[in-house]
C-alpha positions, -999 to +999 in steps of 0.1 A: +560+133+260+542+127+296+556+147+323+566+114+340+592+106+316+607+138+315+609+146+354+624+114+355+653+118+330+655+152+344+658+139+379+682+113+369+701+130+341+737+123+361+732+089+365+716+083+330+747+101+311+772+082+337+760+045+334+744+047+299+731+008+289+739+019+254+753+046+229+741+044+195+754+058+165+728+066+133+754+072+099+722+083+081+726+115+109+757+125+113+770+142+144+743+120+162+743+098+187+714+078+210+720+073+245+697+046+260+694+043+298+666+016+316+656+033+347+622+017+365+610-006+334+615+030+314+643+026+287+650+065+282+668+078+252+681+112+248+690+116+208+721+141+210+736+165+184+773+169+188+794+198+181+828+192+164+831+224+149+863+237+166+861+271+146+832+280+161+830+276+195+799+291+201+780+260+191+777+233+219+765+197+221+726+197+225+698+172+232+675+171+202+649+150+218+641+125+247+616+103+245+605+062+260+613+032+237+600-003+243+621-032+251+614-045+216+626-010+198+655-007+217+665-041+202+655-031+168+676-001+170+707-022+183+707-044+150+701-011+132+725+015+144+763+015+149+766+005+185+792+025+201+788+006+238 
């Protein structure tokens, strides 16, 4: 990943997870969900693991990976995935 994507999720990381475009929901992964944000031309996606073990509460929520998609892949993964929003 170029440092230009990640500064720029990292810089906009409040506004991304508070005005997603889309939340995505893969049933081959469970526990996972893609959050898709277009910021500049960029759509961002930050691929996050959740947590719902309340026994242990040591475990928290966690971004796996952030990476670009294309206008054309976030499409494809729309008619792919469960879409949540």
């Amino acid at each position: 990943m170029n440092d230009e994507i990640v500064n720029n999720f990292l810089n906009n990381l409040d506004y991304i997870i508070k005005n997603l475009d889309y939340i995505l929901k893969n049933p081959k992964n469970k526990n996972t969900l893609w959050f898709i944000k277009k910021i500049d031309e960029i759509n961002l996606n930050a691929v996050v693991k959740l947590a719902l073990n309340e026994k242990n509460k040591e475990f928290e929520n966690s971004i796996i990976t952030v990476f670009a998609l294309s206008d054309r892949r976030v499409s494809n993964k729309i008619k792919k995935l469960i879409r949540i929003k």
